[in-house]
C-alpha positions in Angstrom: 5.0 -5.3 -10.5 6.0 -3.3 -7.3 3.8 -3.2 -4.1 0.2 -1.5 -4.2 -2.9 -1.0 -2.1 -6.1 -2.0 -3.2 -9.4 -1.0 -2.2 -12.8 -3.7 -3.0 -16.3 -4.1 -2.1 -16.3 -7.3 -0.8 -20.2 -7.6 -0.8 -19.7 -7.2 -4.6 -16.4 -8.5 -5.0 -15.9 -5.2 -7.2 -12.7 -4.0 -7.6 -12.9 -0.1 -6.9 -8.8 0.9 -7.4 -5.4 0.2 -6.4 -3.1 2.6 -5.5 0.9 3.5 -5.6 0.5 5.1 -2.0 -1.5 4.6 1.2 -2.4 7.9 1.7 -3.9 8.0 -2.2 -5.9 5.1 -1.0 -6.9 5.9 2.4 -8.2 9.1 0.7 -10.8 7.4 -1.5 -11.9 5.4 1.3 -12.3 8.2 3.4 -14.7 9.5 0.3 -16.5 6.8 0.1 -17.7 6.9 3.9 -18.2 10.7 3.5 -20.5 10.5 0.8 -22.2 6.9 1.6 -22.0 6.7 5.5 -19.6 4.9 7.8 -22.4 1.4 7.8 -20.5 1.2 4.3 -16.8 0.5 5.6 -18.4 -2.8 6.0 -18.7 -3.7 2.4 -15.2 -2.5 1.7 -11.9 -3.3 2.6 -8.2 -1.7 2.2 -5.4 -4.1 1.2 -1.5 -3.5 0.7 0.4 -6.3 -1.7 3.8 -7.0 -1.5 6.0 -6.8 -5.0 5.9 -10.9 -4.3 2.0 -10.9 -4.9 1.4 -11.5 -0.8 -1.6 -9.5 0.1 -2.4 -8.5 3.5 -5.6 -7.0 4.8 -5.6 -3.3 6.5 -8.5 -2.7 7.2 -12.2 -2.8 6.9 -15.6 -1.6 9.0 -15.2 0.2 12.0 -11.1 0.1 11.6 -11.4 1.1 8.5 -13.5 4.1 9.4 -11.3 4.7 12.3 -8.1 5.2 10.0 -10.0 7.4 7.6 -11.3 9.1 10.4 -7.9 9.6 12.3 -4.4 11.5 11.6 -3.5 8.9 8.9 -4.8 11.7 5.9 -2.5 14.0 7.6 1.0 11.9 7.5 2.2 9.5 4.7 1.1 5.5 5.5 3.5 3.1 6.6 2.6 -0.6 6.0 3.3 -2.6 9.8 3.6 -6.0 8.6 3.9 -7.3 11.9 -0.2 -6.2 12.5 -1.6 -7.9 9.5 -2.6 -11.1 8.8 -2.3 -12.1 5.4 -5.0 -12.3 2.9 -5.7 -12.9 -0.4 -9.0 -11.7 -2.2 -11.7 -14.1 -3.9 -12.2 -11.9 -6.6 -8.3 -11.5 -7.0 -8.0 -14.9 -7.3 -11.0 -15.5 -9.9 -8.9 -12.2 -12.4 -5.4 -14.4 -12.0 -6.9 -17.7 -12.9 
């Protein structure tokens, strides 16, 4: 499997989608706060993982509404390694085992 972005609700632990591209992804996200108000960037987060299965968080609560909210909808996304920490999801990790 090549790389992906994922969005969850981490409150949940529902997966809502993963995506080829960032821009897909950062779009749905952006929908999400449109339609349920920024407080709910809190409950969700935006991944990218690698094609070796190593996920790293992007975002999430105010950063997250801050790249919906900024010129990321208008250019194709770019995953900066370098900025991320690495993460892996609970609920990831309860579908794989």
């Amino acid at each position: 499997m090549g790389a992906y972005f994922s969005l969850w609700d981490v409150v949940s632990g529902n997966f809502i989608g993963d995506f080829d591209n960032g821009q897909a992804a950062i779009q749905l996200a952006a929908d999400l706060i449109a339609g349920y108000g920024q407080a709910y960037a809190d409950r969700i987060e935006l991944s990218w993982t690698s094609a070796k299965e190593e996920t790293q968080l992007i975002a999430t609560g105010p950063a997250l509404v801050a790249l919906v909210s900024g010129p990321a909808l208008k250019r194709p996304y770019r995953v900066r390694t370098v900025a991320m920490r690495r993460h892996r999801h609970p609920a990831r990790e309860r579908i794989a085992s």
